[in-house]
C-alpha positions in Angstrom: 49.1 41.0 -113.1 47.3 38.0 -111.8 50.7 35.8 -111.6 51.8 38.8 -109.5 48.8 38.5 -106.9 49.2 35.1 -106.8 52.7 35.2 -105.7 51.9 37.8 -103.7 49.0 35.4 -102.0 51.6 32.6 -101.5 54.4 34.5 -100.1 51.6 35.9 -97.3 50.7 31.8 -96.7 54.2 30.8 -95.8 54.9 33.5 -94.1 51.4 33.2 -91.8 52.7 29.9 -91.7 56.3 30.1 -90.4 54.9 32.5 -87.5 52.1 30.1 -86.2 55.0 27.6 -86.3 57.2 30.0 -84.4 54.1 30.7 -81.8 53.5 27.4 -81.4 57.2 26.4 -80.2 57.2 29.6 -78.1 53.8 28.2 -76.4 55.7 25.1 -76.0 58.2 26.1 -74.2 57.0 28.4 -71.7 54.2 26.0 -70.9 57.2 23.6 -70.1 58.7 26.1 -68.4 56.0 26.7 -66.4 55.6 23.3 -65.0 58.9 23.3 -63.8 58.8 26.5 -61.9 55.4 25.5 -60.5 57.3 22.3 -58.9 60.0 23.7 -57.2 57.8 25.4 -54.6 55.9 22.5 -53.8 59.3 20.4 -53.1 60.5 23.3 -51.0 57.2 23.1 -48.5 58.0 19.4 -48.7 61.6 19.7 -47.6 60.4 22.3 -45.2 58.0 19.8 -43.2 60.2 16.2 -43.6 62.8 19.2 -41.9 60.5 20.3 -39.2 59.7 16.7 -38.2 63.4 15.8 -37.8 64.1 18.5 -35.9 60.7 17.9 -33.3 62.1 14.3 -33.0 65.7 15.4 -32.3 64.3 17.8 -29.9 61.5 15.6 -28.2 64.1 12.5 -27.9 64.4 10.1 -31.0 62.4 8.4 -33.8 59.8 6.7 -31.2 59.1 9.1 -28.7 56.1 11.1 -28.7 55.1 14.3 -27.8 53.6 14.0 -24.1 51.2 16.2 -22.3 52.8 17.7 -18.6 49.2 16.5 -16.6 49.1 17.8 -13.1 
């Protein structure tokens, strides 16, 4: 009876074992795939302003012209 329960005992362990394992990866995973997803908009609002600002320069009248007040 006792070689029984202490099977039974290390069955349980391994098993408890194999599914923090499996948790753990899991974790991994969508932590990496949350930094990667967190990243893209950040490169899209950069590509939106280095857009903006080629498009005011085009627009204003090359790479060294400014924007000028109209004064009366």
């Amino acid at each position: 009876m006792d070689m029984n329960v202490y099977t039974l005992e290390k069955q349980v362990e391994m098993r408890l074992e194999e599914a923090r394992a499996t948790s753990a990866r899991q974790a991994l995973v969508a932590s990496l795939t949350a930094e990667r997803g967190s990243r893209f908009p950040i490169l899209a609002v950069l590509a939106t302003l280095r857009t903006g600002r080629r498009l005011l320069r085009r627009a204003v009248g090359g790479r060294d012209a400014s924007l000028r007040v109209a004064s009366d």
